[in-house]
mmCIF file of the N, C-alpha and C atoms, coordinates in Angstrom:
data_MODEL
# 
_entry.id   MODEL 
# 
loop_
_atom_site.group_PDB 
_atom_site.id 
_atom_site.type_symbol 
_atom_site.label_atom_id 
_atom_site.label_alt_id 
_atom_site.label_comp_id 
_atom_site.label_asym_id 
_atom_site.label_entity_id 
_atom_site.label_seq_id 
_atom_site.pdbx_PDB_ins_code 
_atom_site.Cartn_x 
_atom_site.Cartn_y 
_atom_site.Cartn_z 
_atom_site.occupancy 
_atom_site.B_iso_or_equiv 
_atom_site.pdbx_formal_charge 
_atom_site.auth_seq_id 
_atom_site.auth_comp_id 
_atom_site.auth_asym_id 
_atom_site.auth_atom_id 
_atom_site.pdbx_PDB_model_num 
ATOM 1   N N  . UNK A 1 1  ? 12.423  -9.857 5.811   1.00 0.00 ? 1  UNK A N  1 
ATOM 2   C CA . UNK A 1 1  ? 11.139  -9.200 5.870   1.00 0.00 ? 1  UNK A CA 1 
ATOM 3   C C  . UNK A 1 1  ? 11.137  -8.011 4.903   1.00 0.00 ? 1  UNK A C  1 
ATOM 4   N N  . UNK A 1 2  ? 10.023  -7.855 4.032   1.00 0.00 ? 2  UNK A N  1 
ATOM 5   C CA . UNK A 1 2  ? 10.316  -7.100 3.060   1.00 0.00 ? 2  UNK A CA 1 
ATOM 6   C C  . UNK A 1 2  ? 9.402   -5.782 3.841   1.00 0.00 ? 2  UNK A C  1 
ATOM 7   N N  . UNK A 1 3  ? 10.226  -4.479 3.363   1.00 0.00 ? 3  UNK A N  1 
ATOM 8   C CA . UNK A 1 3  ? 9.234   -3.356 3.598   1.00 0.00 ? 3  UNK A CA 1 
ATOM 9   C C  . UNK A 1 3  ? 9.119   -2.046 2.586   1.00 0.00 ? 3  UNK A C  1 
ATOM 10  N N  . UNK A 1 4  ? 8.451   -1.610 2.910   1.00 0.00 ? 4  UNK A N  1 
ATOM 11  C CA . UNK A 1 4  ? 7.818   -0.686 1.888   1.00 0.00 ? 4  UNK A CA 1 
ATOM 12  C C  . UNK A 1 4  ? 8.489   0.452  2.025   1.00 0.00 ? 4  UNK A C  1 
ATOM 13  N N  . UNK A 1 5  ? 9.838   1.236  1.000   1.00 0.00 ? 5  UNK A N  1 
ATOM 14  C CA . UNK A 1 5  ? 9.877   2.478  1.276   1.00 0.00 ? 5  UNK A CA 1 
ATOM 15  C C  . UNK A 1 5  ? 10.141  3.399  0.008   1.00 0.00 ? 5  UNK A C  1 
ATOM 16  N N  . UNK A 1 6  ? 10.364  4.756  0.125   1.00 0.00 ? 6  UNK A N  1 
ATOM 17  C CA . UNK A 1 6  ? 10.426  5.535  -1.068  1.00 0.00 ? 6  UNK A CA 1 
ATOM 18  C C  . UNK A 1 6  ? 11.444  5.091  -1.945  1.00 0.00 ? 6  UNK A C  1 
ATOM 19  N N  . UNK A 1 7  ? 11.679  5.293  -3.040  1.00 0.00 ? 7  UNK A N  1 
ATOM 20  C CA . UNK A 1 7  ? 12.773  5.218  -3.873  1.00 0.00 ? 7  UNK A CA 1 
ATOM 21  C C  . UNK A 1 7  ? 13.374  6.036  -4.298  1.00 0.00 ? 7  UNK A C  1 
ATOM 22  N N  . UNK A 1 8  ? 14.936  6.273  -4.569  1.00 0.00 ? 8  UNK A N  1 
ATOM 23  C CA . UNK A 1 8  ? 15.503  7.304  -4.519  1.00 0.00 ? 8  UNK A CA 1 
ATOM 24  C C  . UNK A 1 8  ? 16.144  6.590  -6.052  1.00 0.00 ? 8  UNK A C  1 
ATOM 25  N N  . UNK A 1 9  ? 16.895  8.231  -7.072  1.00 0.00 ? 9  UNK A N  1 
ATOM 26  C CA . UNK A 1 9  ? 17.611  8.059  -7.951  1.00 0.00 ? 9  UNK A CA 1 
ATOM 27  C C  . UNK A 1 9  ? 16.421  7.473  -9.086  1.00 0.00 ? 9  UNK A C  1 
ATOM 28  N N  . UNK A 1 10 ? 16.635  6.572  -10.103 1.00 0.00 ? 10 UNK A N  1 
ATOM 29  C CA . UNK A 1 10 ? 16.075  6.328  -11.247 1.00 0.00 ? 10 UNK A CA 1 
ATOM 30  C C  . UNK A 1 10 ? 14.888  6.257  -11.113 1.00 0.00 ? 10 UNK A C  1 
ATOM 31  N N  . UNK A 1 11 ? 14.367  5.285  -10.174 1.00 0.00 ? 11 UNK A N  1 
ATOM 32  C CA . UNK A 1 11 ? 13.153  5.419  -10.241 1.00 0.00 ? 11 UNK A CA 1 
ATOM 33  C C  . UNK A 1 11 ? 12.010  6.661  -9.409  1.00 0.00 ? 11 UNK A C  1 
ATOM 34  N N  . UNK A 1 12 ? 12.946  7.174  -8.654  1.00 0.00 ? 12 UNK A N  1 
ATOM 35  C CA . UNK A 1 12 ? 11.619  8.633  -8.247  1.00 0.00 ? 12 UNK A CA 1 
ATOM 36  C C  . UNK A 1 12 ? 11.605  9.860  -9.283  1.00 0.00 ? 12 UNK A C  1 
ATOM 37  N N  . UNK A 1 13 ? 10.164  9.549  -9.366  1.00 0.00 ? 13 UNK A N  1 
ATOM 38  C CA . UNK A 1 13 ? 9.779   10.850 -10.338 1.00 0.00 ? 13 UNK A CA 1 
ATOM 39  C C  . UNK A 1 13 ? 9.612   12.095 -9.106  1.00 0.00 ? 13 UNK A C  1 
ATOM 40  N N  . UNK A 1 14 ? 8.549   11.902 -8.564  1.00 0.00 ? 14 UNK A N  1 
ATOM 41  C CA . UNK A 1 14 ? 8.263   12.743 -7.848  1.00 0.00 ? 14 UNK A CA 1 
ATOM 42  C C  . UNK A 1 14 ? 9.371   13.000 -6.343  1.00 0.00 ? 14 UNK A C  1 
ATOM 43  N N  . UNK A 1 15 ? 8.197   11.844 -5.707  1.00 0.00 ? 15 UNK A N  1 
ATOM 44  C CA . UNK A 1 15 ? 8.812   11.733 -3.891  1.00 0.00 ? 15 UNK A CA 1 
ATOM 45  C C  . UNK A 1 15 ? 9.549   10.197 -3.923  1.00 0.00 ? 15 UNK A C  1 
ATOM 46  N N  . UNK A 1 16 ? 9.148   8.845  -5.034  1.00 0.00 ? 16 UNK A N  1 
ATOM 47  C CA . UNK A 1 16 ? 9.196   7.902  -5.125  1.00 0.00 ? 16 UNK A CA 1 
ATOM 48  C C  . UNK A 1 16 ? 8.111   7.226  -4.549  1.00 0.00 ? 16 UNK A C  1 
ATOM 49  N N  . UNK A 1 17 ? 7.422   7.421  -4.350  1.00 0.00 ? 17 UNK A N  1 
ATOM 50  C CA . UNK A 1 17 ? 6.568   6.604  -3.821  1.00 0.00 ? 17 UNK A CA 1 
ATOM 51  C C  . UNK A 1 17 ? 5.895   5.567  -4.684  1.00 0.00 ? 17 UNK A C  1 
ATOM 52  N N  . UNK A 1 18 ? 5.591   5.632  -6.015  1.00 0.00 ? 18 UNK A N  1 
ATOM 53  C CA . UNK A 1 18 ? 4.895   4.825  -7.188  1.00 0.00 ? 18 UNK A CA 1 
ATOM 54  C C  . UNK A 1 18 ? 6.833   3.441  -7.096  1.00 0.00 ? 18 UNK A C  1 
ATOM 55  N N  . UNK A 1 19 ? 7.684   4.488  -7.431  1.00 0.00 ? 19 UNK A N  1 
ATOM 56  C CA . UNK A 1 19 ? 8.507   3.346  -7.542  1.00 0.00 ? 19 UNK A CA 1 
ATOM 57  C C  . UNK A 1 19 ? 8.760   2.297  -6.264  1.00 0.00 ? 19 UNK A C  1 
ATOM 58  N N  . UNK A 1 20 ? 8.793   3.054  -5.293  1.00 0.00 ? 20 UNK A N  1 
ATOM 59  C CA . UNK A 1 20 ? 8.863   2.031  -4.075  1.00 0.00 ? 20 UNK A CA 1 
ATOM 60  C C  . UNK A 1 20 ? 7.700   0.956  -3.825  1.00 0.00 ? 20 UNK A C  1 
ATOM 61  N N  . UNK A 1 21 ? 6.643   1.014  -4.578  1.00 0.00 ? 21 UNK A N  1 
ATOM 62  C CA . UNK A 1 21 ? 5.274   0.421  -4.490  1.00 0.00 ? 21 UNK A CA 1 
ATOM 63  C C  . UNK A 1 21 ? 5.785   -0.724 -5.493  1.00 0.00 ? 21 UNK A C  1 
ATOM 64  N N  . UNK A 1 22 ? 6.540   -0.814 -6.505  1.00 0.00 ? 22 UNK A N  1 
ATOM 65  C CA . UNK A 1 22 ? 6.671   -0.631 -7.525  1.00 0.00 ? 22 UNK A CA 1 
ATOM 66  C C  . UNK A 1 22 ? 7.415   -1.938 -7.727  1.00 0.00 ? 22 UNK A C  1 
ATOM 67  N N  . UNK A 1 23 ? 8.763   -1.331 -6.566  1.00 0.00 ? 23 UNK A N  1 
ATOM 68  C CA . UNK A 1 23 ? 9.739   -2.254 -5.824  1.00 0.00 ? 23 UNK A CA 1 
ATOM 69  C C  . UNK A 1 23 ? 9.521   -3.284 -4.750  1.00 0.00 ? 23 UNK A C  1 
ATOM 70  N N  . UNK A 1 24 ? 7.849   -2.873 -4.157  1.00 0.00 ? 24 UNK A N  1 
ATOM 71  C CA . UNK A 1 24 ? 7.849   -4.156 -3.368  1.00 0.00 ? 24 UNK A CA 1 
ATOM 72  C C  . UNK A 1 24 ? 6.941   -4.981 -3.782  1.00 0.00 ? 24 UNK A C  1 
ATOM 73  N N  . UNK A 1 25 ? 6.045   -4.980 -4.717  1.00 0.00 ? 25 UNK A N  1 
ATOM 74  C CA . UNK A 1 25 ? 5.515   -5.867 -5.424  1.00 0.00 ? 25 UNK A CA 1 
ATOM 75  C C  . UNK A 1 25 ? 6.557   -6.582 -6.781  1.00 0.00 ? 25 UNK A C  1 
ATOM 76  N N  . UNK A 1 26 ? 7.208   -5.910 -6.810  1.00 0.00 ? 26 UNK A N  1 
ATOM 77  C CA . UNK A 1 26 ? 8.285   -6.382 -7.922  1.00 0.00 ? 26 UNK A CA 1 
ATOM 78  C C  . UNK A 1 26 ? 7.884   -6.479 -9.500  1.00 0.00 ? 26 UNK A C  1 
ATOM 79  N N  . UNK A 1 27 ? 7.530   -5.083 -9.839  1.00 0.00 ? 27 UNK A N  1 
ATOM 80  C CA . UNK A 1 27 ? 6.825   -4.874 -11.318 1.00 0.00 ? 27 UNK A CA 1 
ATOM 81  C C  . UNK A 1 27 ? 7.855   -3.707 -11.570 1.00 0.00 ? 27 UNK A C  1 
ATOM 82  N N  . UNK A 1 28 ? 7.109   -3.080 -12.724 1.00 0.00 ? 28 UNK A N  1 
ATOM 83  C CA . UNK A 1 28 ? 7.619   -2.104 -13.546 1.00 0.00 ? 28 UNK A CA 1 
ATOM 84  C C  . UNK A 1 28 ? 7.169   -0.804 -13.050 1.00 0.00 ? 28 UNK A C  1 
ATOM 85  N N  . UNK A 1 29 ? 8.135   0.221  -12.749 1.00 0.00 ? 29 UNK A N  1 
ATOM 86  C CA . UNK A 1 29 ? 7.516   1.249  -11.694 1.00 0.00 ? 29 UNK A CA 1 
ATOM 87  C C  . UNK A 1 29 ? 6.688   2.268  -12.597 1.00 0.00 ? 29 UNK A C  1 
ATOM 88  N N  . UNK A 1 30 ? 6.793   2.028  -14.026 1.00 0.00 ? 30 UNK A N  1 
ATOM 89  C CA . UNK A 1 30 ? 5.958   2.409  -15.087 1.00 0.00 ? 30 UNK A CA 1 
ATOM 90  C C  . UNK A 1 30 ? 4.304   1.977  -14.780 1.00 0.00 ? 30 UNK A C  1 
ATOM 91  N N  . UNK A 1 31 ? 4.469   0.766  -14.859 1.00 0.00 ? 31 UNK A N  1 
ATOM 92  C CA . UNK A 1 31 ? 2.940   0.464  -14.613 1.00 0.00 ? 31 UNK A CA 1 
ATOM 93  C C  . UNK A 1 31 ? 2.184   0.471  -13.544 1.00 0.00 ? 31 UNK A C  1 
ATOM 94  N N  . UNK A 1 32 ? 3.056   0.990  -12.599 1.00 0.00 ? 32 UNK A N  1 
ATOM 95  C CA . UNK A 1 32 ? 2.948   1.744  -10.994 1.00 0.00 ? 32 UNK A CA 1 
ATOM 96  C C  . UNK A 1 32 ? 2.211   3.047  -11.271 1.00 0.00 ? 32 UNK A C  1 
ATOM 97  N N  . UNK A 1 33 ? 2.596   3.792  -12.102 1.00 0.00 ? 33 UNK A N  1 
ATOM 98  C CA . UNK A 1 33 ? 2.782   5.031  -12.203 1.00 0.00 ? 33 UNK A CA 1 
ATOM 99  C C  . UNK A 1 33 ? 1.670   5.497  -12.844 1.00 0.00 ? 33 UNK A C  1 
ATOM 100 N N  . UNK A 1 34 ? 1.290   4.461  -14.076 1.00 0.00 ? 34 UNK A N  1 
ATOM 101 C CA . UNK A 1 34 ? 0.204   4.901  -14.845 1.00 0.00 ? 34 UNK A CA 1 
ATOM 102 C C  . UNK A 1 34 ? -1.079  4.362  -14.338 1.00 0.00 ? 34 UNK A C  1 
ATOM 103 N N  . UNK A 1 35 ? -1.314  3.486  -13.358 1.00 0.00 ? 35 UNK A N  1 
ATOM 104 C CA . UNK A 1 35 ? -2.159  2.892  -12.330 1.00 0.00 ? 35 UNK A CA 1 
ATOM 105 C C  . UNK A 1 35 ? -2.492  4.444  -11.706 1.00 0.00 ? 35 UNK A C  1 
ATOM 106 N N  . UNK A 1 36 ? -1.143  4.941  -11.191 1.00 0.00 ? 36 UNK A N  1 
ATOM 107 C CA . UNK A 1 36 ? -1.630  5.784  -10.646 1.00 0.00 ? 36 UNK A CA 1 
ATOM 108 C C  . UNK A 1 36 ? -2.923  7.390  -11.138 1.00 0.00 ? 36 UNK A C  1 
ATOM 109 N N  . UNK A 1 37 ? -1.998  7.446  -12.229 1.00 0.00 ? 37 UNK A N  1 
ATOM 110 C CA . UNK A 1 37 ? -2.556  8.659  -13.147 1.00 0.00 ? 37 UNK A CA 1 
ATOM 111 C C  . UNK A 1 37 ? -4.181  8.196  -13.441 1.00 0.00 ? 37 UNK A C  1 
ATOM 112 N N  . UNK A 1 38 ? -4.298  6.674  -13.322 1.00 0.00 ? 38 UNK A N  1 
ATOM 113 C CA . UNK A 1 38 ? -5.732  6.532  -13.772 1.00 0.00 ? 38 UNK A CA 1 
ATOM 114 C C  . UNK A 1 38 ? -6.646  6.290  -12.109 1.00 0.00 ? 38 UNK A C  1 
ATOM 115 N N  . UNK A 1 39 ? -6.192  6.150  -11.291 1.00 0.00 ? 39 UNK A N  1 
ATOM 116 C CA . UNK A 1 39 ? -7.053  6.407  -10.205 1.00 0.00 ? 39 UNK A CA 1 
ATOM 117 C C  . UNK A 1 39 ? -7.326  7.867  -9.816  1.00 0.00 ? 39 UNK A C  1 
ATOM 118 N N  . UNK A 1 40 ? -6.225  8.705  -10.091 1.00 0.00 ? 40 UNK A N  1 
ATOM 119 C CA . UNK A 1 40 ? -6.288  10.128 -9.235  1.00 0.00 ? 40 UNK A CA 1 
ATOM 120 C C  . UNK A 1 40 ? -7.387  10.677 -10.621 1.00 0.00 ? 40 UNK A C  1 
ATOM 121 N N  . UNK A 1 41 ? -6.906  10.671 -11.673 1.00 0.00 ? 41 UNK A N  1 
ATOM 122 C CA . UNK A 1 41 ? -7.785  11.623 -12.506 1.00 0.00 ? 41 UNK A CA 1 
ATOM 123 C C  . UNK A 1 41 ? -9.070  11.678 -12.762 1.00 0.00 ? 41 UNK A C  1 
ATOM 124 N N  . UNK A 1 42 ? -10.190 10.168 -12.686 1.00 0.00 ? 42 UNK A N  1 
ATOM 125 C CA . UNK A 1 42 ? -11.634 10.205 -12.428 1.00 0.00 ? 42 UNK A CA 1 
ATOM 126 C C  . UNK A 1 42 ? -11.752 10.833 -11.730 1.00 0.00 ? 42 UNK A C  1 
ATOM 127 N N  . UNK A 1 43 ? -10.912 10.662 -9.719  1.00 0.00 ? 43 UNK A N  1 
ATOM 128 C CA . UNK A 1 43 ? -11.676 11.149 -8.698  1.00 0.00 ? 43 UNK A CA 1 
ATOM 129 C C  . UNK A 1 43 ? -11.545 9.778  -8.145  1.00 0.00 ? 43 UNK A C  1 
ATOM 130 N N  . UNK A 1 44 ? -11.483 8.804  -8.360  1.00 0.00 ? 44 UNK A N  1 
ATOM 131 C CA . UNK A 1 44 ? -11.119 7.315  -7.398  1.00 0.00 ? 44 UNK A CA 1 
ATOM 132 C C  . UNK A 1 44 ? -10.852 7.646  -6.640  1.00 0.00 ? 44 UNK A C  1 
ATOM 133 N N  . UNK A 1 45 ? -9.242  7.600  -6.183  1.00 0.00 ? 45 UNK A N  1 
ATOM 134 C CA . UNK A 1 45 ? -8.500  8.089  -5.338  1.00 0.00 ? 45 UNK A CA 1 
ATOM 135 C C  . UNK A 1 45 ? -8.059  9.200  -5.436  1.00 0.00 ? 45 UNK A C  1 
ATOM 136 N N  . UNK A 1 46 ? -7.496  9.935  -3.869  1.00 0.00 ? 46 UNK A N  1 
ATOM 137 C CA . UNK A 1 46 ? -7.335  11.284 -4.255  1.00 0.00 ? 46 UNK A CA 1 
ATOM 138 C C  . UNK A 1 46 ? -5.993  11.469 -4.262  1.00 0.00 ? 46 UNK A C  1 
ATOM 139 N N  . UNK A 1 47 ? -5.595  12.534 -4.725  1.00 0.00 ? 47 UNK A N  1 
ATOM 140 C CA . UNK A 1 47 ? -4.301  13.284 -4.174  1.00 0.00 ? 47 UNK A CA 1 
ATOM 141 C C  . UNK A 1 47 ? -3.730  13.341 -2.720  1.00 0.00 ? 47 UNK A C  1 
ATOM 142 N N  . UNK A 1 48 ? -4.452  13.427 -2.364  1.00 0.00 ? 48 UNK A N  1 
ATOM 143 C CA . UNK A 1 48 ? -4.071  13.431 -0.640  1.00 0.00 ? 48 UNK A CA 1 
ATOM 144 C C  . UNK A 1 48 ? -3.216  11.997 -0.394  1.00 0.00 ? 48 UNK A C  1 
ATOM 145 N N  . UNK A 1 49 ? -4.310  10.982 -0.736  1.00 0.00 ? 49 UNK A N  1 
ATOM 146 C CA . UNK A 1 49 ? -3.173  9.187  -0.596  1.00 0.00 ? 49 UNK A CA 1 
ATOM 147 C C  . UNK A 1 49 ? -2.139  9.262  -0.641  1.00 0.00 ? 49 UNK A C  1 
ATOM 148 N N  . UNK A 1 50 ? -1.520  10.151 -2.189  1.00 0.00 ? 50 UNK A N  1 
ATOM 149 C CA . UNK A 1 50 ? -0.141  9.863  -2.501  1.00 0.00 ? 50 UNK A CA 1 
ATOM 150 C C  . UNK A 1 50 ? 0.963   10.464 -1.564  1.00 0.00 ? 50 UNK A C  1 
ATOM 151 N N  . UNK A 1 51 ? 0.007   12.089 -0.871  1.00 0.00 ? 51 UNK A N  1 
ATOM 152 C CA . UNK A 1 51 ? 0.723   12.876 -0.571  1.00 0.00 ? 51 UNK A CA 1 
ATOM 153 C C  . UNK A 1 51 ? 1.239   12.191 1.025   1.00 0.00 ? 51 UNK A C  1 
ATOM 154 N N  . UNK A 1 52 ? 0.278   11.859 1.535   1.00 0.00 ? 52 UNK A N  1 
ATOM 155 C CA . UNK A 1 52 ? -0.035  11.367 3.220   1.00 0.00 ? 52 UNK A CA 1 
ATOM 156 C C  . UNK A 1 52 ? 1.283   10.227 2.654   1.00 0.00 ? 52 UNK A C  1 
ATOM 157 N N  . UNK A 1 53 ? 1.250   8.985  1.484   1.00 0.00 ? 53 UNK A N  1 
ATOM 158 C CA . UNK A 1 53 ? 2.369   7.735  1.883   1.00 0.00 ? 53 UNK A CA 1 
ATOM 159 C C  . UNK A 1 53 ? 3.546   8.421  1.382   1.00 0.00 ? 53 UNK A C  1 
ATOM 160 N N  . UNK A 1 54 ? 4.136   9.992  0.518   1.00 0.00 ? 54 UNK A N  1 
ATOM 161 C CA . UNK A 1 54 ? 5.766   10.508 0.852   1.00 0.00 ? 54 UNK A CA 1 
ATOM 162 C C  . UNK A 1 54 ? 5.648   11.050 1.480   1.00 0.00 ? 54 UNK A C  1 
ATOM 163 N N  . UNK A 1 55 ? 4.737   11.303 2.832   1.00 0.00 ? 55 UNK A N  1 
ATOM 164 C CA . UNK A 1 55 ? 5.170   11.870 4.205   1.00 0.00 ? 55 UNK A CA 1 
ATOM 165 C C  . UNK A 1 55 ? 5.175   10.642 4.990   1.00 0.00 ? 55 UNK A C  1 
ATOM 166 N N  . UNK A 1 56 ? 4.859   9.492  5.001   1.00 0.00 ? 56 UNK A N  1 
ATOM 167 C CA . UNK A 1 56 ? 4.785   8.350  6.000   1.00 0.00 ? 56 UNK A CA 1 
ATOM 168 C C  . UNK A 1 56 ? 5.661   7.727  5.806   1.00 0.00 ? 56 UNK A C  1 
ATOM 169 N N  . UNK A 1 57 ? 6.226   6.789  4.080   1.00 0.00 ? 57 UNK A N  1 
ATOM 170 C CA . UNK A 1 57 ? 7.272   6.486  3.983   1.00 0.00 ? 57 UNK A CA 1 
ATOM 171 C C  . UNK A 1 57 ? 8.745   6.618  4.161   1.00 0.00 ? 57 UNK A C  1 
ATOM 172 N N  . UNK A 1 58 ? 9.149   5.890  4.768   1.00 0.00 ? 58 UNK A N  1 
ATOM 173 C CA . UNK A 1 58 ? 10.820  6.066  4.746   1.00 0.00 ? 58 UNK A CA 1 
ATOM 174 C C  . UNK A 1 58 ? 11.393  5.862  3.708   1.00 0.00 ? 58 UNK A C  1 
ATOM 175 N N  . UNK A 1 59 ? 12.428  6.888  3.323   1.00 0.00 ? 59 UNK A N  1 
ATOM 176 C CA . UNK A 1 59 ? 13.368  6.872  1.979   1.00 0.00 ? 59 UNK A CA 1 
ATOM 177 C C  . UNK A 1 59 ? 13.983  5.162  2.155   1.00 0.00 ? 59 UNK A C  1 
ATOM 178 N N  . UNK A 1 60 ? 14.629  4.698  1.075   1.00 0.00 ? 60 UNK A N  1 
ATOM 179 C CA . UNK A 1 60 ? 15.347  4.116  0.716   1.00 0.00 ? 60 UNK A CA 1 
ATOM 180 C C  . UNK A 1 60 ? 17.003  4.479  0.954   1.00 0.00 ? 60 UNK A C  1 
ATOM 181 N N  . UNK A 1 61 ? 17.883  3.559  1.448   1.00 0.00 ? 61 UNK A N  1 
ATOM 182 C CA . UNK A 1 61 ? 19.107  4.303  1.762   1.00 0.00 ? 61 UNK A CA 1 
ATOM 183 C C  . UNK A 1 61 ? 19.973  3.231  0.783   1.00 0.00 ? 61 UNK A C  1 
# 
């Protein structure tokens, strides 16, 4: 059963959360990342999303 959690080491920039997204769809945590930069910066999505899933997610061990 696959599950969703932060990523630790290479791929976290921040909290990991883009890479762990990144890791369970099984892409490039790059094109995770820049997905991201283009939803938050119109106003799409907010800041808060990212912040609320590295407080909900569990690290990676």
């Amino acid at each position: 059963m696959k599950r969703l959690y932060r990523t630790t080491g290479a791929d976290a920039m921040i909290c990991g959360v883009c890479g762990g997204i990144a890791r369970y769809f099984n892409v490039d945590p790059t094109v995770v990342r820049v997905a991201t930069v283009l939803l938050v910066v119109p106003g799409g999505m907010s800041l808060w999303v990212y912040i609320i899933a590295a407080l909900i997610m569990p690290k990676e061990y």
